[in-house]
C-alpha positions as CSV (number, residue, x, y, z in Angstrom):
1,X,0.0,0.0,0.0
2,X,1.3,3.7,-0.7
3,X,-0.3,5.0,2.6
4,X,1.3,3.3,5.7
5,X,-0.7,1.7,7.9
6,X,1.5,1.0,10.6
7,X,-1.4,2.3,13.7
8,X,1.4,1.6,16.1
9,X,3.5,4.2,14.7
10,X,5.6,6.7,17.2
11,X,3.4,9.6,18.2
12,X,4.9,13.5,18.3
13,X,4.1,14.7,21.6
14,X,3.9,13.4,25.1
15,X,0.1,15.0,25.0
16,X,-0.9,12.4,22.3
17,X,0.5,9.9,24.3
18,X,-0.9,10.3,27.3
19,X,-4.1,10.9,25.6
20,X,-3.8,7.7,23.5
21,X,-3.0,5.7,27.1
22,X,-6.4,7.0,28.6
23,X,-8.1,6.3,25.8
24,X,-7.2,3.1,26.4
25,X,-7.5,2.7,29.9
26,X,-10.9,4.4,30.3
27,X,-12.2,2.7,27.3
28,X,-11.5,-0.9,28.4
29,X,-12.8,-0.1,31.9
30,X,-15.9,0.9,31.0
31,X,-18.7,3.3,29.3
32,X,-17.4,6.6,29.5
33,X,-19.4,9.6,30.0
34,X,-22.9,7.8,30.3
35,X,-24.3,11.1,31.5
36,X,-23.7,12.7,28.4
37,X,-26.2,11.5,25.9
38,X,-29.0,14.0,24.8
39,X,-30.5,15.1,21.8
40,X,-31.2,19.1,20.5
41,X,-34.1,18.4,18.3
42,X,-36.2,21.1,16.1
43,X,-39.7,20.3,16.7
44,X,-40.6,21.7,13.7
45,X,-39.0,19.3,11.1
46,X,-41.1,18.1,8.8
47,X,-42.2,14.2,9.7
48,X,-40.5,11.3,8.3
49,X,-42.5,9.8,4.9
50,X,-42.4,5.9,4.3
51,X,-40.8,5.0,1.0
52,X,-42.4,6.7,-2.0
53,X,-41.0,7.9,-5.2
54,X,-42.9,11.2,-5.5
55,X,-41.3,14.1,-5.2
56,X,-37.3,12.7,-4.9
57,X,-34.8,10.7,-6.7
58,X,-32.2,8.2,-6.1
59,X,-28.6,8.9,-5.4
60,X,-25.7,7.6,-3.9
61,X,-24.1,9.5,-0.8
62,X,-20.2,8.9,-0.4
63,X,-18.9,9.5,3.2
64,X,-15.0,10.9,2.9
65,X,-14.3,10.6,6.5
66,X,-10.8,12.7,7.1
67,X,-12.1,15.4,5.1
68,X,-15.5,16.2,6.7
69,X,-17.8,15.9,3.3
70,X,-20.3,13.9,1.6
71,X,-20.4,13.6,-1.6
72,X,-23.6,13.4,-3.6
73,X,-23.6,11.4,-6.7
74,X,-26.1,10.2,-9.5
75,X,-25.8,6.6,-9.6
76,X,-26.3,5.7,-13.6
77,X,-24.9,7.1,-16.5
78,X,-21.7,9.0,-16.1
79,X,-22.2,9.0,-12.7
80,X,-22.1,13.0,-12.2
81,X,-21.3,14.5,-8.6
82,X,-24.5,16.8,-7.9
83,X,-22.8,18.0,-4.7
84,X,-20.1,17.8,-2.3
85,X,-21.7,18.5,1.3
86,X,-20.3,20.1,4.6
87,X,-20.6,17.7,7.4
88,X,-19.0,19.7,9.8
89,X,-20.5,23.2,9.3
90,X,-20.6,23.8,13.2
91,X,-16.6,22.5,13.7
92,X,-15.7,25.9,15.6
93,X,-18.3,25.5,18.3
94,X,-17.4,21.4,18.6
95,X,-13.6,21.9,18.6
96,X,-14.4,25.1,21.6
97,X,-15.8,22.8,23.2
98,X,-13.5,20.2,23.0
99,X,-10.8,22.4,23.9
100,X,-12.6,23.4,27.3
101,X,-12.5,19.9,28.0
102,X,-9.1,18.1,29.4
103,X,-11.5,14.7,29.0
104,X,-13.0,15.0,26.0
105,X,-9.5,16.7,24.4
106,X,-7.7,13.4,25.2
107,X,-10.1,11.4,23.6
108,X,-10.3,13.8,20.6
109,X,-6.5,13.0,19.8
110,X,-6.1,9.9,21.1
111,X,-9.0,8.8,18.3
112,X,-6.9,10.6,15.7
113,X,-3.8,8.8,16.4
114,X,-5.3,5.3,17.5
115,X,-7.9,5.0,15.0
116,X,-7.9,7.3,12.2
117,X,-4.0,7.2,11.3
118,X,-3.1,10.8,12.3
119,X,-6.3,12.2,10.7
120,X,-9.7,13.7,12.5
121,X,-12.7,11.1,11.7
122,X,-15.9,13.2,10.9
123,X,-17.7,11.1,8.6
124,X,-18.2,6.9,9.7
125,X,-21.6,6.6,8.2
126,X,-24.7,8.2,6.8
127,X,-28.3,7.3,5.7
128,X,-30.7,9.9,3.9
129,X,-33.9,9.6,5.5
130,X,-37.2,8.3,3.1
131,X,-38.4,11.3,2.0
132,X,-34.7,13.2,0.4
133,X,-34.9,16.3,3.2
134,X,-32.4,15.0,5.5
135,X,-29.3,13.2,6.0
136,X,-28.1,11.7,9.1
137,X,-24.5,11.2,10.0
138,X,-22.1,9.5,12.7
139,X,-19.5,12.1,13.3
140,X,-16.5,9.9,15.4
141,X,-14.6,12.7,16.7
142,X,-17.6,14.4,17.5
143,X,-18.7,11.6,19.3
144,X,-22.5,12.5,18.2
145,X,-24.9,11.7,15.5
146,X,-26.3,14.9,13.3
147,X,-29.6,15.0,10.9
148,X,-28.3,17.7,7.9
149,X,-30.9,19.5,6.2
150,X,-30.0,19.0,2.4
151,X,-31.9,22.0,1.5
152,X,-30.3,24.3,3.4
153,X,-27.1,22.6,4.7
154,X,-27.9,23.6,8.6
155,X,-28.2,21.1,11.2
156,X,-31.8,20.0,12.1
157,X,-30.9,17.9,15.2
158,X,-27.3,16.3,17.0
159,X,-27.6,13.5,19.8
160,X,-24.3,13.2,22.0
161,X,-23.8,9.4,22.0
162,X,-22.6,7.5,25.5
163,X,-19.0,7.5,26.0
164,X,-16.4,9.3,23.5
165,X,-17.1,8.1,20.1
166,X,-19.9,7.1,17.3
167,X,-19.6,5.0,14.5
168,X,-21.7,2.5,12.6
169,X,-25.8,2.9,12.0
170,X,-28.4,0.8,10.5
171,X,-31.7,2.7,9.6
172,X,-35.1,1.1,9.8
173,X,-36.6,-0.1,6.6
174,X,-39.8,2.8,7.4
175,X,-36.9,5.2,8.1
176,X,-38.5,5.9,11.7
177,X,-35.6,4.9,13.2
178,X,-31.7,5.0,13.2
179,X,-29.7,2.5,15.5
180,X,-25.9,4.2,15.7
181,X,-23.2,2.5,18.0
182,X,-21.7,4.3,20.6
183,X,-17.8,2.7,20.7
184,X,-16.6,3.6,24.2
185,X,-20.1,3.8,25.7
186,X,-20.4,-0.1,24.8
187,X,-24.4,0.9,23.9
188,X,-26.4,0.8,20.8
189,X,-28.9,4.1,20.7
190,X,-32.2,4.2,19.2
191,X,-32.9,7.6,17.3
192,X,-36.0,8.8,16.1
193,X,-35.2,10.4,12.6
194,X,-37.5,13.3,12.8
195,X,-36.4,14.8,16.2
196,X,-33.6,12.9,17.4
197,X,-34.5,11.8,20.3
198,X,-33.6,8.8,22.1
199,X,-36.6,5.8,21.6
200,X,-34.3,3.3,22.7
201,X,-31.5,1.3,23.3
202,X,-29.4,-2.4,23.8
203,X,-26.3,-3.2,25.6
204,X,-23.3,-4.6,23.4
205,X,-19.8,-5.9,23.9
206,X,-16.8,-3.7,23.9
207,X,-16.6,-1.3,20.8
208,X,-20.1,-2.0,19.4
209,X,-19.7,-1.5,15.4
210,X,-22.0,-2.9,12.9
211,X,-25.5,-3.2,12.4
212,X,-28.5,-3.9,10.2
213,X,-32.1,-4.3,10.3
214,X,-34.0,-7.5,8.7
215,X,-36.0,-6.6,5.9
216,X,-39.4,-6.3,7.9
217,X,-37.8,-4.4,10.7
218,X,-38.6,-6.3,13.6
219,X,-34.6,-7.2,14.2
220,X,-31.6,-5.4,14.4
221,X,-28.1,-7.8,14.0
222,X,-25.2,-6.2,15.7
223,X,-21.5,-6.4,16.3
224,X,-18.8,-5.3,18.5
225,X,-15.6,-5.6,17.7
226,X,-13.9,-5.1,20.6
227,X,-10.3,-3.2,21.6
228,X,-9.2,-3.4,17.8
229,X,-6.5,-0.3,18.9
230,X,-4.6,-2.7,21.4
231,X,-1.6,-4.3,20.4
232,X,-2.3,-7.0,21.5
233,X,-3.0,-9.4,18.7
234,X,-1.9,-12.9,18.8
235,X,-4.5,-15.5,19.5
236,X,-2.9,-15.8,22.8
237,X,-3.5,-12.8,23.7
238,X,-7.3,-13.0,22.6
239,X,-9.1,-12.6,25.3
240,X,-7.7,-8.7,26.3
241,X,-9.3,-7.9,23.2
242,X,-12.6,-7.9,25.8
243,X,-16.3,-9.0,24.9
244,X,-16.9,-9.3,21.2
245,X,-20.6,-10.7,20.3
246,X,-22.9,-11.1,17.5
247,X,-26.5,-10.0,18.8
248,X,-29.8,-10.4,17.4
249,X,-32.2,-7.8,19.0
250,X,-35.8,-7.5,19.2
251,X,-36.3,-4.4,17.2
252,X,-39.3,-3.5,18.7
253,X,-38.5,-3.7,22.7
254,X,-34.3,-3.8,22.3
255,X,-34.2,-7.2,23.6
256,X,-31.4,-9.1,23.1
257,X,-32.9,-12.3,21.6
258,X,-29.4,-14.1,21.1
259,X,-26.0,-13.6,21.9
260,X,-23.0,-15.6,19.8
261,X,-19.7,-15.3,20.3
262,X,-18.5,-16.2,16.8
263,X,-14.9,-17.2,18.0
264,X,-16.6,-20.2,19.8
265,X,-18.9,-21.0,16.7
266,X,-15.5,-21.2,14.3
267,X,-13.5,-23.1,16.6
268,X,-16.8,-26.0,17.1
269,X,-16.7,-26.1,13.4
270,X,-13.1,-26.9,13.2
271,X,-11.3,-23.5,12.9
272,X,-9.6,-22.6,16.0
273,X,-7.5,-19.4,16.9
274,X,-9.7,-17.1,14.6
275,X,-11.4,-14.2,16.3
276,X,-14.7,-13.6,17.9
277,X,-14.9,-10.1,16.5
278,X,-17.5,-9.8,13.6
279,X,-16.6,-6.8,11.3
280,X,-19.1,-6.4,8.2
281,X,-21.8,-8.2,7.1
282,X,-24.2,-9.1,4.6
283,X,-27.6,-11.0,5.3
284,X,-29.4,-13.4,2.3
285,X,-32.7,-12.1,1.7
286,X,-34.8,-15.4,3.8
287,X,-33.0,-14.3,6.4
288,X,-31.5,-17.7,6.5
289,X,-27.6,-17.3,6.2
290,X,-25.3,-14.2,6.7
291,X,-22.2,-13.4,5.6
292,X,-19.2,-12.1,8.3
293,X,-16.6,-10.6,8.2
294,X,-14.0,-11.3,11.3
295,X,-10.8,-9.2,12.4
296,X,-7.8,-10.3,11.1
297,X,-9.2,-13.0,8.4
298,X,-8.5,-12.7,4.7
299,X,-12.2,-13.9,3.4
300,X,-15.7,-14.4,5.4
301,X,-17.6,-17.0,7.1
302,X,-21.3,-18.5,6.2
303,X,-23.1,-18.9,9.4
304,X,-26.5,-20.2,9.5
305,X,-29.3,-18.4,11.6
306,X,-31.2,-22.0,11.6
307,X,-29.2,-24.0,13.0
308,X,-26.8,-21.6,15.0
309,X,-23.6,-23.0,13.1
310,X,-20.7,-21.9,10.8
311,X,-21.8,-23.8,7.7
312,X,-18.9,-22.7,5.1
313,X,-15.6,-20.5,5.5
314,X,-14.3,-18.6,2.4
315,X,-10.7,-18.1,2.4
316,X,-9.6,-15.1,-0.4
317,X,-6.3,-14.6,-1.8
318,X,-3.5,-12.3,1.2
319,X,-1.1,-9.9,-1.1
320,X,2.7,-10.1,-0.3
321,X,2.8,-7.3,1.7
322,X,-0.2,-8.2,3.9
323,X,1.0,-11.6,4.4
324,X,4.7,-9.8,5.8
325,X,2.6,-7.5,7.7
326,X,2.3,-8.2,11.3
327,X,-0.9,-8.4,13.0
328,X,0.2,-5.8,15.1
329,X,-0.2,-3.5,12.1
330,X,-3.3,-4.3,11.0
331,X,-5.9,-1.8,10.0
332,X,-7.8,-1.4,13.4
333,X,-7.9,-5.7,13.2
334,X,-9.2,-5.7,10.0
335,X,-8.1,-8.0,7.2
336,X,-10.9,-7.3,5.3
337,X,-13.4,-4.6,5.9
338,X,-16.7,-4.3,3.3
339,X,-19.2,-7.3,2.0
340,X,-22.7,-7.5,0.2
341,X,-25.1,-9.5,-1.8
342,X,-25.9,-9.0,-5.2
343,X,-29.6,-8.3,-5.6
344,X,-30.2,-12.0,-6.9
345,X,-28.6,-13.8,-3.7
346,X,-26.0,-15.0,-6.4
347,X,-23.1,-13.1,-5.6
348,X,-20.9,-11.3,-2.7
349,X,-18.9,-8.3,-3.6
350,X,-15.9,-8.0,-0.8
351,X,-13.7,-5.0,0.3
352,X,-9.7,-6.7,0.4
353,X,-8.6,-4.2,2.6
354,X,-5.5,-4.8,3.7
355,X,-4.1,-7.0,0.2
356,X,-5.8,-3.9,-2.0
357,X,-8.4,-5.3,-3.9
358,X,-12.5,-6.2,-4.7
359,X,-13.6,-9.7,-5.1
360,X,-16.8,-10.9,-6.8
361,X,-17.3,-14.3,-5.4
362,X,-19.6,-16.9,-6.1
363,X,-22.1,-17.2,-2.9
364,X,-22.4,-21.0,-4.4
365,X,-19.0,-22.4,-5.0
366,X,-17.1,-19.7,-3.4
367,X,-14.9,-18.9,-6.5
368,X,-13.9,-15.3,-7.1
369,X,-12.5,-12.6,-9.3
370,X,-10.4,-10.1,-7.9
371,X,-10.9,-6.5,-9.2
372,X,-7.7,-4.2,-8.3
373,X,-8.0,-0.8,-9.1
374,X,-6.9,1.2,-5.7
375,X,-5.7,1.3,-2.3
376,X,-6.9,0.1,1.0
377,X,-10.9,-0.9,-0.1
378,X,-12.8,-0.2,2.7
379,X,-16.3,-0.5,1.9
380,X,-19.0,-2.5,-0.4
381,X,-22.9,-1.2,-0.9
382,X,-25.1,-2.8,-3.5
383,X,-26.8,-0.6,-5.9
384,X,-30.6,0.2,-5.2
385,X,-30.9,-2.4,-8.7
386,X,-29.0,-5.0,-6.8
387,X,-27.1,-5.0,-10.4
388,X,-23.5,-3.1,-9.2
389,X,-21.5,-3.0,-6.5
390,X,-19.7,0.0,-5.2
391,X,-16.5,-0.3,-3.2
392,X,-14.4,2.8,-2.2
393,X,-10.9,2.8,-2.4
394,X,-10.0,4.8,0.8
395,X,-6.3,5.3,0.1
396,X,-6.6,6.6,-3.6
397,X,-10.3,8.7,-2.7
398,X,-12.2,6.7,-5.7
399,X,-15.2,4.8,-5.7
400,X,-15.4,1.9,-8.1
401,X,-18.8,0.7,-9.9
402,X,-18.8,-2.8,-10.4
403,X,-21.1,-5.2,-12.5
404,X,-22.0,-8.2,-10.9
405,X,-22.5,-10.1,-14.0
406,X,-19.4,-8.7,-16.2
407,X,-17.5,-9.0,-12.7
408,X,-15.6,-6.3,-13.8
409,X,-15.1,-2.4,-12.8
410,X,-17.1,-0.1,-15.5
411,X,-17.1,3.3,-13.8
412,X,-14.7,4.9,-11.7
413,X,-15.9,7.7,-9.7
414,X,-12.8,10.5,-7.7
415,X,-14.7,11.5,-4.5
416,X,-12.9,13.3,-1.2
417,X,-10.3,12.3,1.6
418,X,-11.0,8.2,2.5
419,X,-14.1,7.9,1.7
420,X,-15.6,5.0,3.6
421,X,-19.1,4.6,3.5
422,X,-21.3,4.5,0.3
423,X,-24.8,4.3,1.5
424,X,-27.7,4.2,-1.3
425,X,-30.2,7.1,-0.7
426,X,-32.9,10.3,-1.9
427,X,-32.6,13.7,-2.1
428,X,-35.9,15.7,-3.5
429,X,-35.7,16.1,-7.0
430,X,-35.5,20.2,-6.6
431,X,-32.3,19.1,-4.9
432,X,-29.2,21.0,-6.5
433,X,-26.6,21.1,-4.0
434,X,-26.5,23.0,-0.6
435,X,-26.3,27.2,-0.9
């Protein structure tokens, strides 16, 4: 890879590293700041539509984390940016703040040097809400959740999350709801899209990460990942990596319905010494298998919600250089980092991450074709068609467009600084870019 990824690398100032040692510390001891959670809601925002094509039109929102923007882009064609959004319009009140704050300062750089490789993280994820008026955002270094107006570019609503940092969301197929994971707080909130407020919330492991609703709603499957910024990697050293579960939740009442640890699951099925922590994942449309992604493994696993087992493990090819790279300077744990289904079931399109490619594999038989065309992948979304794949290149700031059935790039899109995310979204068709 061009950009290093060595997360262990020597840190300027004694500040950072006493910082980055709290950060630590705190983190692994417990929830943070639990007092801290609120929302600031306009109660006059218009209400939340269910899905409807009148009045809006698809896009494709690209997250480019270091640099604070979204980009906007129209996802057929040529694939034309329409806009290139301010995420952070309100940085010079947040970073006041921070500065105020001895606490909240020491987390502020310690996430910059532990997790976002010397850069501030300002854009982890983003979902549009149903009717095109708003987009909602997990701001890491921020550690709070914002709902942007796209007509006007202000900010309709923020919720502080538990603890010192946000990071993945799932929204609710009505778009009522957004569940966003509070890393340090070891909490999954419960948003209501329209004002913000708190509706609810589950308990998780340590550094809860991913999650996504089933296709009716009713449950929400979550990750934690654990202390990925440890170095303390080898399987014997395991267990100081803390809890790491995969949840299914009762959307409805935030019950934990069932609790796996996935490193148990592996090693019953005959492959020890892998990890517990679930990274991405993708679920088939019955509902009956899902697709994970775990730290430090080059492929994914097939688990089966029927039966509770690991049915099949896909192994995908390691590059050179990550196969002489040691754990230790992993990408925050992750081998791999980005998987979906094609819209048919037929096909998985995975993020390489550390070995610098995309893979179209075969959900049958597991064979693949490996698509290289930038640096350190970290995402995969499956067009609104269910015919492409989009995968953004965080180290080279592309996005590639990949068909499913040519298996093959056919559009390659520049966007900002790391892009991460690519969500699949509406804006209202008067939508022209923010003023």
């Amino acid at each position: 890879m061009a950009r290093a990824l060595t997360r262990n690398a020597a840190i300027a100032t004694i500040a950072v590293a006493v910082a980055l040692l709290a950060f630590i510390l705190i983190a692994a001891g417990g929830r943070g700041d639990q007092a801290s959670a609120r929302a600031i809601a306009d109660s006059g925002t218009d209400e939340v539509a269910k899905p409807s094509r009148r009045g809006k039109r698809d896009v494709l929102f690209v997250g480019n984390n270091w640099e604070g923007t979204a980009d906007v882009i129209v996802p057929r064609g040529k694939f034309k940016r329409l806009a290139r959004i301010n995420i952070i319009p309100d940085i010079a009140q947040r970073m006041a703040e921070i500065a105020k704050d001895p606490v909240r300062l020491g987390y502020f750089l310690a996430i910059r040097e532990a997790v976002g490789e010397g850069n501030d993280q300002y854009v982890d994820d983003m979902y549009s809400s149903n009717d095109g008026r708003l987009l909602i955002v997990s701001r890491p270094s921020l550690r709070d959740v914002i709902a942007l107006d796209l007509a006007s570019g202000e900010i309709v609503w923020r919720f502080v999350v538990d603890g010192q940092r946000s990071d993945h969301m799932a929204i609710s197929p009505d778009g009522k709801n957004v569940a966003v994971s509070a890393s340090t707080g070891n909490v999954v909130h419960i948003l209501d899209t329209t004002t913000g407020a708190e509706v609810g919330r589950f308990e998780s492991g340590d550094s809860p990460h991913e999650n996504t609703y089933s296709e009716d709603g009713s449950k929400i499957f979550h990750a934690s990942i654990g202390l990925v910024y440890t170095p303390a990697d080898t399987p014997l050293t395991d267990t100081s990596k803390g809890d790491r579960f995969f949840q299914i939740v009762d959307a409805k009442t935030n019950e934990i319905l069932e609790r796996i640890d996935m490193g148990q699951k592996l090693a019953e099925a005959g492959y020890p010494n892998m990890s517990s922590a679930v990274r991405p994942m993708a679920l088939s449309s019955d509902e009956r298998f899902v697709y994970l992604q775990v730290s430090f493994f080059h492929g994914f696993v097939e688990y089966d919600l029927k039966y509770d087992r690991v049915r099949r493990v896909a192994n995908l090819p390691i590059s050179d250089e990550a196969a002489n790279t040691p754990r230790e300077n992993y990408l925050l744990d992750s081998a791999h980092h980005g998987i979906a289904l094609s819209g048919n079931n037929r096909q998985l399109c995975v993020a390489g991450t550390m070995s610098d490619y995309a893979a179209i594999v075969s959900r049958k038989s597991f064979r693949y074709t490996v698509i290289r065309e930038g640096e350190k992948p970290y995402w995969s979304t499956t067009s609104a068609n269910g015919k492409r794949c989009y995968v953004s290149w965080s180290g080279t700031d592309e996005i590639s467009v990949i068909s499913y059935k040519k298996r093959k790039q056919i559009a390659k899109i520049p966007v900002g600084d790391h892009p991460q995310r690519i969500r699949t979204g509406f804006v209202r068709k008067s939508f022209t870019g923010i003023p």
